[in-house]
C-alpha positions in Angstrom: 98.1 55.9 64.6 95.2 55.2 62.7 91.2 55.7 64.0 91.3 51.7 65.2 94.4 52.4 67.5 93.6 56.0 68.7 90.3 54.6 69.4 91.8 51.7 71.7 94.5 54.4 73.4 92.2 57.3 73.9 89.1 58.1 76.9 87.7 60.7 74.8 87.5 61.8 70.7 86.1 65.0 69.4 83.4 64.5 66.2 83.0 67.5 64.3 79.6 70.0 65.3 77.2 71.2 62.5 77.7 72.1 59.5 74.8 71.9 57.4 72.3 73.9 59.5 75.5 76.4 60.1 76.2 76.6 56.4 72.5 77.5 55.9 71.9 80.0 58.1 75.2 81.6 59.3 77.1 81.2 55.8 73.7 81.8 53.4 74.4 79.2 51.0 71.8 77.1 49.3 72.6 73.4 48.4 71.7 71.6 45.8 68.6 69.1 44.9 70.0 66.0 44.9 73.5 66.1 46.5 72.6 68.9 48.8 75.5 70.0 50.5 78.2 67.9 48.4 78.2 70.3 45.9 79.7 73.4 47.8 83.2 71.9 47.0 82.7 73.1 43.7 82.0 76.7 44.8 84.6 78.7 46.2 82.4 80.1 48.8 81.3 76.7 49.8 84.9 76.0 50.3 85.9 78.7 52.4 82.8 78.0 54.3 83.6 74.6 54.3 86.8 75.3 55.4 85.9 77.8 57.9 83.5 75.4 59.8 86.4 72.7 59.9 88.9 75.0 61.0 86.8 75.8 64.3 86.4 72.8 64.9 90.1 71.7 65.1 91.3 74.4 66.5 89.1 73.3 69.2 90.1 70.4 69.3 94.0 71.4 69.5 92.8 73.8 72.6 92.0 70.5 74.7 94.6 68.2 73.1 91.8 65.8 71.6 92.1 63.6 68.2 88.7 64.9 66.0 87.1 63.2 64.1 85.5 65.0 60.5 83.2 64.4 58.0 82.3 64.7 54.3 79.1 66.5 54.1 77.8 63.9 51.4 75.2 61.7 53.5 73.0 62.2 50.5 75.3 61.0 47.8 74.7 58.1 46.6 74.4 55.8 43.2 70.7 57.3 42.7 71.0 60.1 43.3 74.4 60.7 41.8 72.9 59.4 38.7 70.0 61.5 38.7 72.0 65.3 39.2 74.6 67.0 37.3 77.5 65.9 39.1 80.0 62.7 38.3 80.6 60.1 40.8 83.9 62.0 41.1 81.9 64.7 43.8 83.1 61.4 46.6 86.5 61.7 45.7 86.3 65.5 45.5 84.5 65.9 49.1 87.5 63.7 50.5 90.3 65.1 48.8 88.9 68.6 50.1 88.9 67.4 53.5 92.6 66.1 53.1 93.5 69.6 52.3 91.9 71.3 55.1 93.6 68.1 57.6 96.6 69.1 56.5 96.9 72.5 57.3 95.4 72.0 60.9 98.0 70.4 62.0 96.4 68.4 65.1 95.5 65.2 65.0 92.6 65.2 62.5 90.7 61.8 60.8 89.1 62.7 57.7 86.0 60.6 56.9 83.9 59.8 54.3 79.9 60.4 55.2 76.9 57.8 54.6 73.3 58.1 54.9 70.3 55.5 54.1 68.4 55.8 51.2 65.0 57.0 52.4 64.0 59.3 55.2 66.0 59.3 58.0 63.5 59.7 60.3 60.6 57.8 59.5 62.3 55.1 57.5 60.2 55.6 54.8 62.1 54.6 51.7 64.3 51.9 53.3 66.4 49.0 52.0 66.4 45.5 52.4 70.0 44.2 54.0 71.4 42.5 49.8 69.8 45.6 48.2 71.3 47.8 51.4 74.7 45.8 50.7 74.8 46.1 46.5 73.2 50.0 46.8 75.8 51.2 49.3 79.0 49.6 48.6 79.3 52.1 45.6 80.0 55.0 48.4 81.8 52.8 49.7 84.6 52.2 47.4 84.8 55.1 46.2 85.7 56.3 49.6 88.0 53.2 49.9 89.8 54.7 46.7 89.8 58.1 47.3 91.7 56.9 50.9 89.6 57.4 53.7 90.4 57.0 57.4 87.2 55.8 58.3 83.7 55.3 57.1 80.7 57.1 59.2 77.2 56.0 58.5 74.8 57.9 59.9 70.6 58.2 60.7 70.3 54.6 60.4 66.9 54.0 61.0 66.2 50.5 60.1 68.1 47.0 61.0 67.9 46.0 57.4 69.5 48.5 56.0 71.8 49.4 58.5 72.8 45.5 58.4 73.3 45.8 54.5 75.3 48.9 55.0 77.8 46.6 58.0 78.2 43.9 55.2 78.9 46.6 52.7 81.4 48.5 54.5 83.2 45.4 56.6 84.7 44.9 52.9 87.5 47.6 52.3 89.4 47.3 55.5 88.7 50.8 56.8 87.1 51.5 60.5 84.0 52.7 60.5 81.0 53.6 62.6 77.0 52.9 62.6 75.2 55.6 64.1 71.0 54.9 64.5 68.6 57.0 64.6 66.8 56.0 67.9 63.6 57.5 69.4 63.2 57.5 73.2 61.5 54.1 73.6 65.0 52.5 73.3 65.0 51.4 70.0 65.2 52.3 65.9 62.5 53.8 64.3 61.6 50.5 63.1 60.7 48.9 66.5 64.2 46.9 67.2 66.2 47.2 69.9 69.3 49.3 70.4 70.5 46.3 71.8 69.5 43.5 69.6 70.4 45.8 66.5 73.9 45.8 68.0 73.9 42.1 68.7 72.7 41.6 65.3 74.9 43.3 63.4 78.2 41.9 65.0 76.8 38.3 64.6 76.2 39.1 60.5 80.0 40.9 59.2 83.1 39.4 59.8 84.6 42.2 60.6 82.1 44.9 63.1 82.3 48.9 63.0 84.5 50.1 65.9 81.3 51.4 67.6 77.9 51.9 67.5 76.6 55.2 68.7 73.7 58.1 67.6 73.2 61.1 66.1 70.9 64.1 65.2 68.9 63.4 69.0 69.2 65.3 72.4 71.5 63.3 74.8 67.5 63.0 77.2 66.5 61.3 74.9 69.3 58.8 74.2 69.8 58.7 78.0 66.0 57.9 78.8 66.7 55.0 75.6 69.6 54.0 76.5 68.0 53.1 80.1 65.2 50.8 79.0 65.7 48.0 80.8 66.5 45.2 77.1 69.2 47.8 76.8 70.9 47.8 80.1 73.0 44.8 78.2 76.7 44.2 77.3 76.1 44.3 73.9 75.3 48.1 74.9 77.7 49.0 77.4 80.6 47.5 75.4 80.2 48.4 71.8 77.4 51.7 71.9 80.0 54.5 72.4 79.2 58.0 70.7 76.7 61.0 69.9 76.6 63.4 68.1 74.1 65.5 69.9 70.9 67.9 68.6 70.9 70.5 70.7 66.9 70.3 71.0 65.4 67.5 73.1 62.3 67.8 70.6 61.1 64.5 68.7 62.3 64.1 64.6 59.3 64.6 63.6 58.6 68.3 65.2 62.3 69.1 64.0 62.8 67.6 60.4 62.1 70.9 58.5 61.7 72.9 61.2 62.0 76.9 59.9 62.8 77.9 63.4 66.9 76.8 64.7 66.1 74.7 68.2 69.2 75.0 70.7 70.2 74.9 73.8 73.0 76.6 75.8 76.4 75.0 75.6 76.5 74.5 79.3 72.9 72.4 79.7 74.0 70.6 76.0 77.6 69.0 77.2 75.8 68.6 80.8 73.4 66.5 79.7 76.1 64.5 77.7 78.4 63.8 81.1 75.4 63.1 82.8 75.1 60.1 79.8 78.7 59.1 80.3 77.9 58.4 83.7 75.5 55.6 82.1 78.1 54.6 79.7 81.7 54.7 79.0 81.1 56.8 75.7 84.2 57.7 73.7 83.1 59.5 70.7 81.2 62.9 71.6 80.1 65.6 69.0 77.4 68.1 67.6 74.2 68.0 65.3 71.6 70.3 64.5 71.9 73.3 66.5 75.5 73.2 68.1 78.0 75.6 66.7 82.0 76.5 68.4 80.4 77.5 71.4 78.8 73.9 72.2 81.7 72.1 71.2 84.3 73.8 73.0 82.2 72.9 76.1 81.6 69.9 75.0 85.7 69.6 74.8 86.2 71.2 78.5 84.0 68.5 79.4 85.4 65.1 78.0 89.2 66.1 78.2 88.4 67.1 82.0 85.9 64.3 83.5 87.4 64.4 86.6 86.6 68.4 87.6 83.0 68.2 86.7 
């Protein structure tokens, strides 16, 4: 089935843990300038680290009988910065077909996805699009992924409506599910001020056709829980269509963690605890790692979502 249907039949889906701060600091590697890690497909030890990472993950996945969900580590490719570096726009195409290889020798049930970011600074918004320069600038990705055959599309750290609403309109035109994950702070809403709530609204008033779910990444689930809980988000624009984290393992603000030298995280245990205890606020579906998680984190994030009713 494809990521539309399993979504519809299945309580629970796996998204990948780190790889970035685990490729860094277990693995060694340094990324590049302007594609940062995109580029290790072209290395063979960025491969078999690549590969290495992925592997974990399914097999984890395949212990608890859960579809996962993976990503192309290229959420800062784009036109720009493609343009500016010494690769070809062929480093989308590359990523993808690398993670097609490395699906097809799990053998679980593995969705291979191509990865989006916004233009500027994830966590400050700094940088950020309007929605028809959002929509021209990241429908490149876009069909590139379309072309190289994607499952889905994940755009991730959204931190503005504008842009995020660009990216919708951009990616609602190839057909292919695909997900919009904010970056939220604990007030309840975007780092631009709106509403979890009305960005949701918002978004699935503007495209014809609307990502299979909204969700968050790269925060602690106490954070997401305590935004999540404001009272303009206790909506059904919320409960229906927010559905996923991938979680930071530090409940720390962005801007204490963006560059931070030292690795924040928190046992596996408290992590996926604190992620049931925000399933209990909302159905969630899609449940995975940021910054800080590694095998150990997802695997109990896994125990957790393919066993709600022992915990």
């Amino acid at each position: 089935m494809d990521l539309t249907e399993c979504f519809a039949a299945r309580e629970s889906l796996l998204l990948e843990g780190a790889l970035g701060e685990r490729l860094k600091r277990e693995y060694r590697l340094e990324f590049d300038g302007d594609v940062v890690m995109a580029g290790l497909v072209y290395r063979e030890e960025g491969r078999r680290a690549l590969e290495a990472l992925w592997g974990e993950y399914a097999a984890i996945a395949g212990e608890f009988s859960l579809p996962l969900l993976a990503t192309t580590p290229t959420r800062r490719v784009n036109r720009e910065r493609v343009g500016r570096s010494r690769f070809s726009q062929a480093i989308v195409q590359d990523n993808l077909g690398f993670l097609r290889q490395v699906q097809a020798r799990q053998g679980v049930q593995m969705y291979a996805g191509g990865l989006l970011g916004c233009r500027g600074d994830a966590y400050t918004g700094e940088g950020a699009l309007g929605l028809e320069e959002a929509r021209e600038f990241h429908r490149w990705e876009g069909q590139l992924f379309a072309e190289a055959g994607a499952d889905f599309l994940y755009a991730a750290l959204l931190p503005t409506l504008e842009e995020a609403s660009g990216m919708a309109l951009a990616l609602s035109e190839f057909g292919i599910p695909y997900l919009l994950s904010f970056t939220v702070n604990r007030d309840g809403c975007l780092v631009d001020g709106t509403e979890i709530s009305r960005a949701i609204s918002h978004i699935d008033s503007l495209v014809d056709s609307p990502p299979l779910c909204y969700m968050s990444n790269c925060v602690h689930p106490t954070l997401l829980y305590e935004a999540l809980s404001q009272p303009f988000n206790r909506t059904s624009a919320v409960r229906e269509r927010f559905a996923g984290l991938q979680a930071n393992t530090s409940p720390l603000p962005y801007g204490e963690l963006d560059g931070s030298k030292d690795l924040k995280s928190s046992p596996p245990r408290e992590l996926a605890g604190e992620m049931m205890r925000l399933r209990q606020l909302l159905p969630l579906k899609i449940f995975g790692g940021c910054c800080g998680t590694d095998g150990r984190h997802l695997r109990e994030i896994a125990r957790r979502i393919a066993s709600p009713c022992r915990e």
